[in-house]
C-alpha positions as CSV (number, residue, x, y, z in Angstrom):
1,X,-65.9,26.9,40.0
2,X,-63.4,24.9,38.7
3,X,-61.1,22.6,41.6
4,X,-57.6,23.3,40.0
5,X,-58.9,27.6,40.2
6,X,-60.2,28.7,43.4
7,X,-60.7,32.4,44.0
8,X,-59.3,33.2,40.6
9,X,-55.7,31.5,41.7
10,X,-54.5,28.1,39.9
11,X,-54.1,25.6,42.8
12,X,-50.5,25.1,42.2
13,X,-50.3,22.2,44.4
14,X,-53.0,20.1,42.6
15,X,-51.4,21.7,38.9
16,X,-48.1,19.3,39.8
17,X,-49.9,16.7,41.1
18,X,-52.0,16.5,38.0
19,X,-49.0,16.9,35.6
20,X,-47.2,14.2,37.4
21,X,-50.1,11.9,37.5
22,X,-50.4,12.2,33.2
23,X,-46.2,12.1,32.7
24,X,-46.3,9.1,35.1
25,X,-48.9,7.5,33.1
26,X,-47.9,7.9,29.6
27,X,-43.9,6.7,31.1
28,X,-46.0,3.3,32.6
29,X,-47.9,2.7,29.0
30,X,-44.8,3.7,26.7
31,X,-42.3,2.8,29.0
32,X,-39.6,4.8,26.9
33,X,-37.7,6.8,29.4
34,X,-39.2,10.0,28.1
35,X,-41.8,11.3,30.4
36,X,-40.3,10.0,33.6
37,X,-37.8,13.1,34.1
38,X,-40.7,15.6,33.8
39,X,-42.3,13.6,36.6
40,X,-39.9,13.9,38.4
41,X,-39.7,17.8,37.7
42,X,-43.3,18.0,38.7
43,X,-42.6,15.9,41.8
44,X,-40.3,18.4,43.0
45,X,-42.7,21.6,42.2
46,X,-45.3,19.7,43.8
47,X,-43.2,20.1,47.2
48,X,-42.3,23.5,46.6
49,X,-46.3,24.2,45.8
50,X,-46.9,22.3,49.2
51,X,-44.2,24.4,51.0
52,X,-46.5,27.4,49.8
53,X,-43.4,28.7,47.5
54,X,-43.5,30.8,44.8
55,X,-45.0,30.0,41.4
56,X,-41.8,31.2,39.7
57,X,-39.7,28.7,42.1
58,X,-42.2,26.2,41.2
59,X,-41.6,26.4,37.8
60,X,-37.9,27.1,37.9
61,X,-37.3,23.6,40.2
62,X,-39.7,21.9,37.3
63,X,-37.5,23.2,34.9
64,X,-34.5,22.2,36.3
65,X,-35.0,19.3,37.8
66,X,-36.4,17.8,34.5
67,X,-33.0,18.5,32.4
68,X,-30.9,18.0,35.8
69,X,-32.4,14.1,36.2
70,X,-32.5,13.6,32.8
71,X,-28.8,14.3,32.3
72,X,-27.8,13.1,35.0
73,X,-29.6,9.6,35.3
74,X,-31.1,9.4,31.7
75,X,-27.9,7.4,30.5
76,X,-27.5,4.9,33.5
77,X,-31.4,4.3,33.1
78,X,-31.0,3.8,29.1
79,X,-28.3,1.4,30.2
80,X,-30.3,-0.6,32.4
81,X,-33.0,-0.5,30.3
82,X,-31.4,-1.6,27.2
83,X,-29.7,-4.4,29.1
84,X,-32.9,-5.8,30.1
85,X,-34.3,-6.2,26.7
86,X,-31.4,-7.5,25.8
87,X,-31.3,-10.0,27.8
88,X,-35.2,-10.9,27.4
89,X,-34.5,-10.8,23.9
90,X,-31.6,-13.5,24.4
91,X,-33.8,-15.5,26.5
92,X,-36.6,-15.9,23.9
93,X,-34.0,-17.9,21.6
94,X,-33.4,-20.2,23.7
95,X,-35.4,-23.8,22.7
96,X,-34.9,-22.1,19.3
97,X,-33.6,-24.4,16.1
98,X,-30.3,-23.4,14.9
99,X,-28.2,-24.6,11.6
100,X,-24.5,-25.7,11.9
101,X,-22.2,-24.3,9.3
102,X,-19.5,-25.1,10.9
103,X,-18.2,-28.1,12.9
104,X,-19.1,-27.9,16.1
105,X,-16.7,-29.4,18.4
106,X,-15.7,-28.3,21.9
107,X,-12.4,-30.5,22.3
108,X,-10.8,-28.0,19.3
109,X,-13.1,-24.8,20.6
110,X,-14.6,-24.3,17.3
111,X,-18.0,-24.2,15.7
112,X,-20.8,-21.4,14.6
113,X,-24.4,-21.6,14.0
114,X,-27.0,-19.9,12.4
115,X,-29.9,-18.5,14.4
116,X,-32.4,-15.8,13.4
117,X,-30.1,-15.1,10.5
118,X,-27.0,-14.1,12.4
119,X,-24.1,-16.4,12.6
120,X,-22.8,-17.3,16.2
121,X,-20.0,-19.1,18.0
122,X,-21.7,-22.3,19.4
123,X,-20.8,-24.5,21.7
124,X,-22.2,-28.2,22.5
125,X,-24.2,-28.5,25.7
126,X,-22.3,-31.9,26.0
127,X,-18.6,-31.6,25.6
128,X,-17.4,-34.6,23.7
129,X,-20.1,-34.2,21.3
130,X,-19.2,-32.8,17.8
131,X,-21.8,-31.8,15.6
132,X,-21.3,-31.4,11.3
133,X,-22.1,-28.9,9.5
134,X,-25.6,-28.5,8.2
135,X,-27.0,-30.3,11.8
136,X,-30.6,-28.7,13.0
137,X,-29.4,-27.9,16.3
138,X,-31.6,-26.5,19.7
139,X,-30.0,-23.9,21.6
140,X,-30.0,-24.7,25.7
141,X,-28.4,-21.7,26.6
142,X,-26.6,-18.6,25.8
143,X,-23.6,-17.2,27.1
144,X,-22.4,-13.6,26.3
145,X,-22.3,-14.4,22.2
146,X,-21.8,-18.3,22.6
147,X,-24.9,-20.5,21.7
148,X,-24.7,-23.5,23.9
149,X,-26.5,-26.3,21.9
150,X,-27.9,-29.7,21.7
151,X,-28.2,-31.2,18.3
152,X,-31.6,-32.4,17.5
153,X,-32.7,-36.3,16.8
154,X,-34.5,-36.8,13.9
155,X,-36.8,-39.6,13.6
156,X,-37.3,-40.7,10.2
């Protein structure tokens, strides 16, 4: 006989545990925010089904407690989340070559840059240097949407 029916009764207990194990998983390879509020639904059966509740209670607190996290903590989680990649995504830039297209100059606060396509404020990473338009430039550092940069010495 099978482990998760014994005596013609599903094993509620192991049923949550199982379910959480799988939501748990596919959360860890997709890492998408999707399957972590049903875990956490089946996390809360899983005590119910431990406390020897009802099935109906069981499934009820799944129920709930999927739609109640995911409301509740889905868009503070995105936020983090989306944060984080920003951030990673900003930090993968940096050592990146830029293209001035317009003085850079700290003394007057002005100058952009091109990187990736998209045109940014830049700043020089040493202030009384001023950089003309059409330098290759390396960015150090970013800060917020300011592109701290070095121009770069060519050796010809």
């Amino acid at each position: 006989m099978s482990v998760l029916v014994q005596n013609g009764q599903i094993n509620m207990l192991l049923l949550w545990v199982l379910l959480l194990i799988v939501f748990l998983l596919i959360e860890i390879k997709n890492i998408a925010l999707i399957t972590i509020w049903p875990a956490i639904g089946a996390f809360i059966a899983a005590i119910l089904a431990a406390m020897k509740k009802p099935d109906l209670w069981q499934i009820g607190a799944f129920g709930v407690g999927t739609i109640m996290t995911f409301f509740l903590f889905r868009p503070a989680a995105i936020k983090r989340f989306n944060r984080e990649k920003h951030r990673i995504r900003l930090e993968k830039m940096i050592g990146k070559k830029a293209i001035v297209t317009s003085t850079i100059d700290n003394r007057q606060n002005i100058g952009e840059a091109v990187l990736n396509g998209k045109e940014w404020a830049a700043r020089t990473w040493k202030s009384k240097c001023v950089v003309p338009v059409g330098s290759v430039v390396e960015v150090r550092a970013i800060h917020e949407s300011l592109l701290l940069i070095e121009p770069v010495i060519i050796n010809r």
